[in-house]
N, C-alpha and C positions, 0 to 999 in steps of 0.2 A: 504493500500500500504506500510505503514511502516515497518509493520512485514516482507512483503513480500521482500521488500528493504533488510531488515536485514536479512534476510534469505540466498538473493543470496551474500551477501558482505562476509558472513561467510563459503557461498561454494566457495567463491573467495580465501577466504585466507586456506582455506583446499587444493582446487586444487594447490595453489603454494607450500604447505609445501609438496604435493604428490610427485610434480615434484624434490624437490628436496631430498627427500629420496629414489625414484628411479635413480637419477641422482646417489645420491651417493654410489649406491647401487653395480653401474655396476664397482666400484673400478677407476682402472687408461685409462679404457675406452675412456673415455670424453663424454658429451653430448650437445647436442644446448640446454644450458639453458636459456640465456637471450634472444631468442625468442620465448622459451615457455612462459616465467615469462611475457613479454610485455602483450601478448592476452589473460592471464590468465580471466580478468575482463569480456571481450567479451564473451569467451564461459560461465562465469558463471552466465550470463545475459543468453543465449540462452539456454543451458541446463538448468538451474533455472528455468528460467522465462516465456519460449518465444514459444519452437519449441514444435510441438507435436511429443510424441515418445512412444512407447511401449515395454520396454528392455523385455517384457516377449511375444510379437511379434516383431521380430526386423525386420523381411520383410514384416509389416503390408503398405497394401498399401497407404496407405493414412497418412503416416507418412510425418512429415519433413522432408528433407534432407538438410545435411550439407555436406561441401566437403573444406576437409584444402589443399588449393593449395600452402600454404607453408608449405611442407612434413616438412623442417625440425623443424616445434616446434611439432612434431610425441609426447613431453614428453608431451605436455600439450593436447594436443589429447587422448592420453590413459589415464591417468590421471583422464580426467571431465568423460570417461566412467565409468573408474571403479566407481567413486564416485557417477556416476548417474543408476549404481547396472547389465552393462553389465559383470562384472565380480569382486572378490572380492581384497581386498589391496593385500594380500599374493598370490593370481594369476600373477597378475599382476607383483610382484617382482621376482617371479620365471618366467615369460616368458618375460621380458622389455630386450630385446635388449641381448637371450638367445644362444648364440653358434650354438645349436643345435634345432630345431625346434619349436623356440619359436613362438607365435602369435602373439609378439609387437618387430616388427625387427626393424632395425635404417632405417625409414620412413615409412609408412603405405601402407599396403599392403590392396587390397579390402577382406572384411570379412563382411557380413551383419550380420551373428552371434552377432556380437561383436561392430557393429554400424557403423564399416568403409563404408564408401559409397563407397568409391574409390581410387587405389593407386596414390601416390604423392609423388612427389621426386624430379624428375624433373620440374625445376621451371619454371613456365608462362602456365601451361596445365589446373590446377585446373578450371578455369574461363570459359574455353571452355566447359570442361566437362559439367557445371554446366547450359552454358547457350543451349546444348544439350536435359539436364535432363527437362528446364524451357519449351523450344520447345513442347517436348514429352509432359508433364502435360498439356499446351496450345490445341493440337491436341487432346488428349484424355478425354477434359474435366474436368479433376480430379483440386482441391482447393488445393494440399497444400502446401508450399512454399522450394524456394532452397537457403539456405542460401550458402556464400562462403568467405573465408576467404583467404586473398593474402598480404604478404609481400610489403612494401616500394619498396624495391631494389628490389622486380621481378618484378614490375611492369617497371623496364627497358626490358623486352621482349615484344617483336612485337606482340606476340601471343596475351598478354594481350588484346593490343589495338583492334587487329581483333574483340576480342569476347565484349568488350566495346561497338566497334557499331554494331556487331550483335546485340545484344540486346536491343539494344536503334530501330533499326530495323523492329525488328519482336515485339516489344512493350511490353516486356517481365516485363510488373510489377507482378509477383508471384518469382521475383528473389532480391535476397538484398547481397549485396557487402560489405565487411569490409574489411576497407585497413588498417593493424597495420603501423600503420605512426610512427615507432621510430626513427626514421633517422637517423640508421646506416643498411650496411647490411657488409656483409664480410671485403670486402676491407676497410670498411672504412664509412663516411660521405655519405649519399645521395646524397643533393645535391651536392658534389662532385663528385662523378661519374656522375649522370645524373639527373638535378634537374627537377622535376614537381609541378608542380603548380594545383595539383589535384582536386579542389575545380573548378578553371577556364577549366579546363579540361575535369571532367564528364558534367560540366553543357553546355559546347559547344558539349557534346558529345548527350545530350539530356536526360542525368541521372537527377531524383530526388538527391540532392548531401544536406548531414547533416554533418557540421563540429562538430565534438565533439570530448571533456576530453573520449578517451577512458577507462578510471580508473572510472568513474563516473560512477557507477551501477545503481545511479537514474536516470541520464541523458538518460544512455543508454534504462535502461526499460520500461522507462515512452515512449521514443521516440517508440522504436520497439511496445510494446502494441497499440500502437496510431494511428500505420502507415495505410494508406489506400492503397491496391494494386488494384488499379481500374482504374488509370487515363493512363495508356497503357506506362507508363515508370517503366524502372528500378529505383531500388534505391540503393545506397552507402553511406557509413558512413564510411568517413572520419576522422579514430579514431588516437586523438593524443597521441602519449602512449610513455614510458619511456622502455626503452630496460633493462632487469633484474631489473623490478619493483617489489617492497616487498620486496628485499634484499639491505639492504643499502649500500654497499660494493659492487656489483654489479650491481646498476641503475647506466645507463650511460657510462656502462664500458665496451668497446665493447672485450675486450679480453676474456668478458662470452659467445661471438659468439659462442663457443664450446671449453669445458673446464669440467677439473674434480676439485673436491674438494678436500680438507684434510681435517682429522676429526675436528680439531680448525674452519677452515670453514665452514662446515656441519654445526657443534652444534650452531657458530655464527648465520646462516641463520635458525635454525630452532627454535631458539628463540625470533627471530624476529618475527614470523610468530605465535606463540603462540597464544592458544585464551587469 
């Protein structure tokens, strides 16, 4: 496990230095960096470690699915593709967020080609999609799992909660929830806007509920390796994570909500990031 451990902490710190060479790529653009940078750890545990996939069948059926229903970390979503070989770095910088007919627009548009399950943008939809997709798998028999990945502050949408107790519902354990809990979202503080208490919330909802160091790649893959999807509930991992994590000048700083860099910033963050 150690190796393997080191393995994904090193695709962790690869996917964040991707993000932000494509961030700084797109010039005075701007990009949602520091909620790529957050979930960075999440998807390097699941693409690393976790989901089954096949980038040379990408509409193999019996893959995993994933579905980022928070469109806007779209950097770190393109990002762990490329690096997990749906397309190459230099693709990627030539269509990331391209004027003209690029394949990595600013939010995620569906592409099975290329690993997108589903478009996202619009925030609080992801969840539903997902618990649709878990449905459909349930009816048809097939094993293999919906991951979904949702924002702090979207989860102030109603929709969220509708598809929460669907799920819990229809007994959908072939579904698993990660909530990047950095507690900030645009405006501001979380709990300021609209505080939840997530942890008390799935588990009244009738969710399997795992509080965790979302940065913790052991924590994380020892748990998802372990996980039993058998007992007729969903599960959630309630991941505690630091908003533009790996950039030290940027954790915590909610003005990386979406922002461009200057070259002294660039080189600072991609030094940091060094192996």
């Amino acid at each position: 496990m150690d190796k393997k451990i080191k393995e994904i902490e090193s695709l962790a710190r690869h996917l964040r230095k991707e993000i932000i060479e494509i961030s700084y790529n797109t010039g005075k653009k701007g990009v949602h960096i520091g909620p790529a940078l957050s979930c960075a750890d999440i998807l390097a545990v699941l693409y690393g470690g976790v989901m089954n996939y096949n980038v040379n069948e990408p509409t193999w059926e019996g893959r995993d699915r994933f579905v980022l229903s928070k469109g806007h970390a779209y950097a770190a979503l393109y990002s762990i593709l490329s690096l997990s070989g749906y397309c190459s770095h230099e693709y990627l910088m030539d269509n990331f967020m391209a004027t003209e007919g690029g394949r990595f627009p600013v939010h995620p548009v569906k592409d099975l080609e290329m690993g997108i399950e589903t478009s996202s943008g619009s925030l609080g939809m992801g969840l539903g999609y997902a618990v649709g997709k878990a449905i459909a798998a349930k009816r048809k028999n097939e094993t293999h799992q919906i991951y979904v990945l949702c924002g702090d502050g979207e989860c102030n949408e109603g929709s969220i909660w509708e598809a929460i107790f669907s799920a819990a519902q229809y007994k959908l354990d072939n579904l698993t929830l990660f909530i990047d809990h950095n507690k900030y979202q645009q405006d501001g503080h979380t709990q300021d806007m609209m505080h939840i208490d997530f942890v008390k919330m799935f588990e009244a909802a009738g969710w399997n509920v795992r509080d965790v160091d979302g940065h913790n790649v052991e924590e994380l893959y020892s748990s998802l390796k372990n996980e039993q999807h058998n007992n007729g509930k969903p599960t959630v991992y309630v991941c505690n994570t630091v908003k533009g994590k790996g950039v030290i000048f940027m954790e915590g700083d909610n003005s990386w909500h979406h922002a461009s860099m200057n070259e002294e910033q660039y080189n600072q963050a991609i030094n940091e990031l060094k192996d």
